[in-house]
N, CA, C and O atoms as a printed pandas DataFrame, in Angstrom:
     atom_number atom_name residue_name chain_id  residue_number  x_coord  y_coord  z_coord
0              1         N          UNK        A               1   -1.838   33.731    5.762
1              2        CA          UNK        A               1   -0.946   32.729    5.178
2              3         C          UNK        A               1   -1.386   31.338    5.631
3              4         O          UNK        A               1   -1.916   31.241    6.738
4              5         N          UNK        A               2   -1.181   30.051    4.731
5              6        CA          UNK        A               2   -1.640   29.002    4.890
6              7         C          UNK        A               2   -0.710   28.361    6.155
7              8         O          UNK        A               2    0.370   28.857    6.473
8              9         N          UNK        A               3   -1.207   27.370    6.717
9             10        CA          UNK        A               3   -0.555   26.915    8.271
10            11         C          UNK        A               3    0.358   25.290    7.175
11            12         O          UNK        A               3   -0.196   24.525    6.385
12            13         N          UNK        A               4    1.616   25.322    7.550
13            14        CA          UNK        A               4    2.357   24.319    6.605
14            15         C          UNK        A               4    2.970   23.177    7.847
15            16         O          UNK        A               4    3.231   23.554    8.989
16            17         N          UNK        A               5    3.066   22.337    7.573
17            18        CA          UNK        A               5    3.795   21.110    7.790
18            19         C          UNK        A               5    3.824   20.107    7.541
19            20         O          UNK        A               5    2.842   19.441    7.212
20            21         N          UNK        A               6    5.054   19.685    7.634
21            22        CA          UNK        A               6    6.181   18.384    7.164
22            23         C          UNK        A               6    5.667   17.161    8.662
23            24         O          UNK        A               6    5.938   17.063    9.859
24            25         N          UNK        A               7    4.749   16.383    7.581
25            26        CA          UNK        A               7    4.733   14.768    8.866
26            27         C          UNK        A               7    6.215   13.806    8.389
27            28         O          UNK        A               7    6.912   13.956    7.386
28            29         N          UNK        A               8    6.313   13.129    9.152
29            30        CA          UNK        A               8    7.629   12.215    9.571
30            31         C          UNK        A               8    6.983   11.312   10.455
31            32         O          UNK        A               8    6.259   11.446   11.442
32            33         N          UNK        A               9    7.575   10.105    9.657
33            34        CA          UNK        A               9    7.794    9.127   10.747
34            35         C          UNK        A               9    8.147    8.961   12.366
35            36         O          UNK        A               9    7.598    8.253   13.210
36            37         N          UNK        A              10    9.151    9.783   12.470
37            38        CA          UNK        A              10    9.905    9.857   13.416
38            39         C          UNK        A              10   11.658    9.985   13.663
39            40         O          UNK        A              10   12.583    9.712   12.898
40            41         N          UNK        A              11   11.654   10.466   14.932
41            42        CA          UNK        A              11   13.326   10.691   14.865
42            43         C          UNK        A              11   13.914    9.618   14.454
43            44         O          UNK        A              11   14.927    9.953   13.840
44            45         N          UNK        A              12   13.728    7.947   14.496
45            46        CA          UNK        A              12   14.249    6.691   14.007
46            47         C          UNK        A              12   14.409    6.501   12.876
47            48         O          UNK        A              12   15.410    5.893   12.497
48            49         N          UNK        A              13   13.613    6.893   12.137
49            50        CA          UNK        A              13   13.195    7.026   10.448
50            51         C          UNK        A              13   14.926    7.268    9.825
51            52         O          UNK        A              13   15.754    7.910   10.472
52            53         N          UNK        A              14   15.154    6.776    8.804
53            54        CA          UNK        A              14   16.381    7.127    8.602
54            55         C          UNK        A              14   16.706    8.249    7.512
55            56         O          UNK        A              14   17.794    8.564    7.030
56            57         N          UNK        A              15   15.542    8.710    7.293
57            58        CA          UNK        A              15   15.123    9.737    6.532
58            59         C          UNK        A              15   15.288   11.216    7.185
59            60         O          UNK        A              15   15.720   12.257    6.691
60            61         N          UNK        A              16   14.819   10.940    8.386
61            62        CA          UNK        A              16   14.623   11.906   10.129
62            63         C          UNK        A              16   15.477   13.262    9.448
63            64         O          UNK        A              16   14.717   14.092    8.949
64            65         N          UNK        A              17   17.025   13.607    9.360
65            66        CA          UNK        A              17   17.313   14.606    9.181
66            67         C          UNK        A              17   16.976   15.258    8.234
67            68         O          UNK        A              17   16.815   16.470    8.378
68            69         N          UNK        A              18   16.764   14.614    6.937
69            70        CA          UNK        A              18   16.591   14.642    5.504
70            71         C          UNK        A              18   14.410   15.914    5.924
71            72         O          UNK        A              18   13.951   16.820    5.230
72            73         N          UNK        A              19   14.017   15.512    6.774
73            74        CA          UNK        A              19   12.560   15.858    7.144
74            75         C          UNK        A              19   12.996   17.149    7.888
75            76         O          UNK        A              19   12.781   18.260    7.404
76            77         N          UNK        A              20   13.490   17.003    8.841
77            78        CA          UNK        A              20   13.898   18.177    9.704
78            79         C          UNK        A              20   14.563   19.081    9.044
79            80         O          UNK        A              20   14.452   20.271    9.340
80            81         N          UNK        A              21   15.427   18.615    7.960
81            82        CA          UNK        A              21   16.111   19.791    7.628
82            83         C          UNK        A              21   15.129   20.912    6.329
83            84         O          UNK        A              21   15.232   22.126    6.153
84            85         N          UNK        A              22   13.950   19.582    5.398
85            86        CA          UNK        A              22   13.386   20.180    4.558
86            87         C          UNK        A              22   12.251   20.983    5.297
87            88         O          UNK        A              22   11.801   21.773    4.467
88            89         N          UNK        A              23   11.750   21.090    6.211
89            90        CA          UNK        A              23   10.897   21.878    7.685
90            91         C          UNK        A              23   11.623   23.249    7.741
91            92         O          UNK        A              23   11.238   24.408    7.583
92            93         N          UNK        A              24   12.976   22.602    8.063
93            94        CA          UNK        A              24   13.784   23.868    8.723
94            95         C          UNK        A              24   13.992   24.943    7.319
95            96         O          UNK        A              24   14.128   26.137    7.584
96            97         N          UNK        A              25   14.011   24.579    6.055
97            98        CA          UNK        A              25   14.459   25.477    4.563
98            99         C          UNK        A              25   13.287   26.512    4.347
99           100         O          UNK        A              25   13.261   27.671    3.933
100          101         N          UNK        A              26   11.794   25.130    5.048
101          102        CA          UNK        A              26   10.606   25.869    4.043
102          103         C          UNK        A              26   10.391   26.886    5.288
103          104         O          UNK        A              26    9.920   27.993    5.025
104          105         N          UNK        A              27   10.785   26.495    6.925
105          106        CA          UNK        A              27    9.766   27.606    7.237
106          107         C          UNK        A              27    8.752   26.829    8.135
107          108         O          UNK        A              27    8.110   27.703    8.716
108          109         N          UNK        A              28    8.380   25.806    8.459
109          110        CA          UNK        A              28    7.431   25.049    8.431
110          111         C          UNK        A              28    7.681   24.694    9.671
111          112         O          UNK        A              28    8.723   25.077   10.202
112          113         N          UNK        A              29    6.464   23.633   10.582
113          114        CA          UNK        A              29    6.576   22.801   11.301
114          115         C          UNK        A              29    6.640   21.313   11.051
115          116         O          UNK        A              29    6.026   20.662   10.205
116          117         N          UNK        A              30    7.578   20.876   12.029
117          118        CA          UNK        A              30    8.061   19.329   11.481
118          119         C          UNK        A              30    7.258   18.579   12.696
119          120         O          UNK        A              30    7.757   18.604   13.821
120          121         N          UNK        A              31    6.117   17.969   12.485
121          122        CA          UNK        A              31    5.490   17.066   12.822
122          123         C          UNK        A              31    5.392   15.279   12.811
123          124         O          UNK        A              31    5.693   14.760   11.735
124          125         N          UNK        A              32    5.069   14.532   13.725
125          126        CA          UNK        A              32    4.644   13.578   14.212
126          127         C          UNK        A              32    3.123   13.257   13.974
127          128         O          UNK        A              32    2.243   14.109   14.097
128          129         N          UNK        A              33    2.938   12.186   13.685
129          130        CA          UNK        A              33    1.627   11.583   13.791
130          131         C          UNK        A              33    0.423   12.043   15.021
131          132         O          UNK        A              33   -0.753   12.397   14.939
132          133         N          UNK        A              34    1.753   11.755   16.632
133          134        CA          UNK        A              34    0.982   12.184   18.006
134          135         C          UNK        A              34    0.960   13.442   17.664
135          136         O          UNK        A              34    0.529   13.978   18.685
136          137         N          UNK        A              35    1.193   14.493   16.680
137          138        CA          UNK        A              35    1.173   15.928   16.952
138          139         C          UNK        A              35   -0.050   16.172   16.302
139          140         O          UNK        A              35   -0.600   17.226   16.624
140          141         N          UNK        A              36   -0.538   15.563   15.584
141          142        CA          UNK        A              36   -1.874   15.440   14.806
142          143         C          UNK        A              36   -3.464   15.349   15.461
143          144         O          UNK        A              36   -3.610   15.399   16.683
144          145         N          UNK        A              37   -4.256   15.255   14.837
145          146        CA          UNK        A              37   -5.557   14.979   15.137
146          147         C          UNK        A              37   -6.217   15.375   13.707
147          148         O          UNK        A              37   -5.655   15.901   12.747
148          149         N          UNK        A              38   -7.753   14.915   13.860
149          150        CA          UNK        A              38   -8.981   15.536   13.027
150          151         C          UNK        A              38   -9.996   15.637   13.725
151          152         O          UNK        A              38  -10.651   14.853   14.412
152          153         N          UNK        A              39  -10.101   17.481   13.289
153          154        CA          UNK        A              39  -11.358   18.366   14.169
154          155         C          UNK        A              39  -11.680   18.266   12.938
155          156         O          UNK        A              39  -11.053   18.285   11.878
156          157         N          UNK        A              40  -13.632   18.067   13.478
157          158        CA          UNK        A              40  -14.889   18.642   12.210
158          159         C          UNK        A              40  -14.012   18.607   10.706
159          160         O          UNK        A              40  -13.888   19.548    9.922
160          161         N          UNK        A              41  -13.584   17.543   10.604
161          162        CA          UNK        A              41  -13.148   17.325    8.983
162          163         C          UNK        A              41  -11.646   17.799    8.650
163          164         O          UNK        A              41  -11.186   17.554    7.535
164          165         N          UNK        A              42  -10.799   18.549    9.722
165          166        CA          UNK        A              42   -9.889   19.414    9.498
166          167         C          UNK        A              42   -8.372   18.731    9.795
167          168         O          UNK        A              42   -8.098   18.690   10.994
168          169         N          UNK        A              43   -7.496   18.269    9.014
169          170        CA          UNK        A              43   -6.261   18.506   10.067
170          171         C          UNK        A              43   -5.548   19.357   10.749
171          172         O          UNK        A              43   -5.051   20.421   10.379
172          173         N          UNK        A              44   -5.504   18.509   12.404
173          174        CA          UNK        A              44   -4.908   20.220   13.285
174          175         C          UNK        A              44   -3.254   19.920   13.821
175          176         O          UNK        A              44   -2.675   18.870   14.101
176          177         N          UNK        A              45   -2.976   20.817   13.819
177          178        CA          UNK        A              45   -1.726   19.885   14.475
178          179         C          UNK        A              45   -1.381   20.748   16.137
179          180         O          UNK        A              45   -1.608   21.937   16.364
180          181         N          UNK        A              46   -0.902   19.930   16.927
181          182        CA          UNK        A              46   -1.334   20.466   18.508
182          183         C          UNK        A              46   -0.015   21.411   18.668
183          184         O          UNK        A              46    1.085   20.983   18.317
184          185         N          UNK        A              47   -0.193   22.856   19.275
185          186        CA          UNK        A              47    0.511   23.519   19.554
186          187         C          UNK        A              47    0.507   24.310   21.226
187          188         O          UNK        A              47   -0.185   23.759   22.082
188          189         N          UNK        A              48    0.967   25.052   21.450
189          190        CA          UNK        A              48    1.335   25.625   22.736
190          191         C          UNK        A              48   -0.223   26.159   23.556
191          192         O          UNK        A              48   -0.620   26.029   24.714
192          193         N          UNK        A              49   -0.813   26.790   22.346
193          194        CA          UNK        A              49   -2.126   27.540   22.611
194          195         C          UNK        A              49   -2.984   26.180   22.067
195          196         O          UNK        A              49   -3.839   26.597   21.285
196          197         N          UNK        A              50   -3.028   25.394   22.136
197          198        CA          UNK        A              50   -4.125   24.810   21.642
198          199         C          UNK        A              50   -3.874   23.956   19.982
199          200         O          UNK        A              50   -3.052   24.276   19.123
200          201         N          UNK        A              51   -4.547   23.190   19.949
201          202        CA          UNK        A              51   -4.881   22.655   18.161
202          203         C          UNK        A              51   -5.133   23.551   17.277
203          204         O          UNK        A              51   -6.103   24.265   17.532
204          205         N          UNK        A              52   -4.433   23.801   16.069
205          206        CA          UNK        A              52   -4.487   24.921   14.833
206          207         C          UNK        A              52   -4.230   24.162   13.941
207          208         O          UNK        A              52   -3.255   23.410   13.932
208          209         N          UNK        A              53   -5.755   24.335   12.361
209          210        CA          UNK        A              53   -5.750   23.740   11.665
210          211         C          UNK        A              53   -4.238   23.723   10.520
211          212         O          UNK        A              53   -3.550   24.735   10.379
212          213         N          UNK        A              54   -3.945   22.450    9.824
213          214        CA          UNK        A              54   -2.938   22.704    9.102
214          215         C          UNK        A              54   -3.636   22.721    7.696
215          216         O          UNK        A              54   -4.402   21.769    7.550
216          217         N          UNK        A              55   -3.558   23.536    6.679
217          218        CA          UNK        A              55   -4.061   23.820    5.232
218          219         C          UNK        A              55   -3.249   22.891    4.680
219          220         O          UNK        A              55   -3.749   21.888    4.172
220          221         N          UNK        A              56   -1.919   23.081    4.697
221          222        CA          UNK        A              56   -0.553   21.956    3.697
222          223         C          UNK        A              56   -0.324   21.127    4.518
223          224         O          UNK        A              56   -0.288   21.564    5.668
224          225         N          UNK        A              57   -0.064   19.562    4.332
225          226        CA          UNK        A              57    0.442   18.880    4.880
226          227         C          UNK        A              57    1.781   18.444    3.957
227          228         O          UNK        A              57    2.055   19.360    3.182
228          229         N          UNK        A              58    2.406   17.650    3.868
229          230        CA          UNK        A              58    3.362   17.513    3.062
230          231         C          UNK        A              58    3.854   16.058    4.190
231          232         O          UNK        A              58    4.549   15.998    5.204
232          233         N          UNK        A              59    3.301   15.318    3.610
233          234        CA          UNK        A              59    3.670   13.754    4.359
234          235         C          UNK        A              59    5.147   12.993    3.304
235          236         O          UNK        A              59    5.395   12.812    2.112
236          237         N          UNK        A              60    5.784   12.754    4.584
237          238        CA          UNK        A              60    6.448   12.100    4.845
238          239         C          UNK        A              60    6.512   10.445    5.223
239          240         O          UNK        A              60    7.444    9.943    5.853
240          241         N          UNK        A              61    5.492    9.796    4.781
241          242        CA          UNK        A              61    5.043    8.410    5.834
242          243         C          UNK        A              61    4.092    7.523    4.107
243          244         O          UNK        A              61    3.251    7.799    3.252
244          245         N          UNK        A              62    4.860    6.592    4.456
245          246        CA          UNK        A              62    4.158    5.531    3.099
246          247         C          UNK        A              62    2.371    5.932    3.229
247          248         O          UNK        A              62    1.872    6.614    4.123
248          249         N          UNK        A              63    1.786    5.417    2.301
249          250        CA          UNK        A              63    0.998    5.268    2.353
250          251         C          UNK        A              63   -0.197    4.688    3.253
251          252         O          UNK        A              63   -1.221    5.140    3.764
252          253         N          UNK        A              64    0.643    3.119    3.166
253          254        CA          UNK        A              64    0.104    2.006    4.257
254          255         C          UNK        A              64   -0.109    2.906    5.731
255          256         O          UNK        A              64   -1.162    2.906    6.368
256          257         N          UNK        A              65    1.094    3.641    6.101
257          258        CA          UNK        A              65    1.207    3.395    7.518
258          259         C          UNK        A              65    0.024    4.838    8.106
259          260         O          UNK        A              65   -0.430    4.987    9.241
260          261         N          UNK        A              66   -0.250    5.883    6.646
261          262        CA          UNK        A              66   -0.853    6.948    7.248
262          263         C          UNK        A              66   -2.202    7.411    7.830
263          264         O          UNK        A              66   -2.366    8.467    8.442
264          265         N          UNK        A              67   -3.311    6.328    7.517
265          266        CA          UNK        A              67   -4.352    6.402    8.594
266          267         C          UNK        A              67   -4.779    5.198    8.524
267          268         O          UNK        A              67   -5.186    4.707    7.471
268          269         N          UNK        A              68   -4.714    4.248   10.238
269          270        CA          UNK        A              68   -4.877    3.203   10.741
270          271         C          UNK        A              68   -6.208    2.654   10.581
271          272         O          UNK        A              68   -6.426    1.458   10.390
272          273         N          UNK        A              69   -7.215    3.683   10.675
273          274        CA          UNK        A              69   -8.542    3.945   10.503
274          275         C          UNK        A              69   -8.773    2.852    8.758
275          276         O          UNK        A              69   -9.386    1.808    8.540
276          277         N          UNK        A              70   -8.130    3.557    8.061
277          278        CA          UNK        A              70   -7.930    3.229    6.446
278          279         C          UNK        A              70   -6.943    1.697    6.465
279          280         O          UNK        A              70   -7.330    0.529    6.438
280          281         N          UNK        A              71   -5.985    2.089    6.505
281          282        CA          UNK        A              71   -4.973    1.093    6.100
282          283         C          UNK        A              71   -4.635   -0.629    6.958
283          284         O          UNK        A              71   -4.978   -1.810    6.908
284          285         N          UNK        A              72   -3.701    0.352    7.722
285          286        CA          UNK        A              72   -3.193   -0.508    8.665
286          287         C          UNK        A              72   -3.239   -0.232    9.943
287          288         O          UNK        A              72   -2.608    0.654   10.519
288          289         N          UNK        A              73   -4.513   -1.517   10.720
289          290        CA          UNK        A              73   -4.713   -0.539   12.255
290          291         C          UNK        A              73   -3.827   -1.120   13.168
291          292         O          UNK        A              73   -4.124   -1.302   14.349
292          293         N          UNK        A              74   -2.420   -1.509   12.516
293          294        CA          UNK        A              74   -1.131   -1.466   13.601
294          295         C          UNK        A              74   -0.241   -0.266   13.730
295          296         O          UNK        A              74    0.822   -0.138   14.336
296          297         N          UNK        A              75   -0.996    0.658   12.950
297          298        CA          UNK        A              75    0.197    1.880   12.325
298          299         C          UNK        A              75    0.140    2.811   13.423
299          300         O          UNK        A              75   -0.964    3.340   13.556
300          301         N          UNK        A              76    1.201    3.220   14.407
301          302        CA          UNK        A              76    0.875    4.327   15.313
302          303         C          UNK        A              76    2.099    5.476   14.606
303          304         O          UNK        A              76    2.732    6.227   15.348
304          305         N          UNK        A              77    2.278    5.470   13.258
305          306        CA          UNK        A              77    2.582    6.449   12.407
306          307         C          UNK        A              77    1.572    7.551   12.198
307          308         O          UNK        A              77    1.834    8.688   12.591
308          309         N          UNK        A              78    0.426    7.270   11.597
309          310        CA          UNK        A              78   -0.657    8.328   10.948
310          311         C          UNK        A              78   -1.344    8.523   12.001
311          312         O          UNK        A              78   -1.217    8.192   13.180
312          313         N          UNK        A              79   -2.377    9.333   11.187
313          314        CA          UNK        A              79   -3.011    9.868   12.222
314          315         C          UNK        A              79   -4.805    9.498   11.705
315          316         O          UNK        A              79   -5.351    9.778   10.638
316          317         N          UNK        A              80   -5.537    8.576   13.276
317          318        CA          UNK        A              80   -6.876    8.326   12.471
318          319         C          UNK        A              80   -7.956    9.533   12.019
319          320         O          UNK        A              80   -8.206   10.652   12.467
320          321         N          UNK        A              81   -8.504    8.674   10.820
321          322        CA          UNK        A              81   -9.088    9.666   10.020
322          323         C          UNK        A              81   -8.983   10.680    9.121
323          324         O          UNK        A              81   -9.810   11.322    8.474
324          325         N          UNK        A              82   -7.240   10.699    9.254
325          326        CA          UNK        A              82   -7.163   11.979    8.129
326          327         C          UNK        A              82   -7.149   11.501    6.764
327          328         O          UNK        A              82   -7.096   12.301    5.830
């Protein structure tokens, strides 16, 4: 089965429950930007055992703010490179 999660802004976001709760329906993990990275081309998102790639992402986060690398390098929303 494909590895799924929901990025978010953050708990401040005023969106925040509206994210957590669509995470909590599908099944999914509800992620952060810091929960992120990019291995060898991949998004991973960091877990207990280690970094595991995510197949679905399903962002939550404007455009602008989602890789600093790209957009906006004030954004500590996204995550660089993805």
């Amino acid at each position: 089965a494909p590895t799924i999660a929901v990025l978010t802004p953050g708990s401040y976001n005023s969106a925040y429950f509206e994210h957590a709760f669509l995470a909590d329906q599908m099944g999914v993990q509800l992620v952060e930007g810091q929960d992120l990275r990019v291995v060898d081309g991949h998004v991973a998102m960091r877990t207990t055992e280690g970094y595991k790639q995510v197949d679905v992402l399903y962002r939550r986060v404007d455009d602008a703010f989602l890789d600093p690398l790209t957009f906006r390098p004030d954004s500590a929303l996204g995550v660089p490179g993805i």
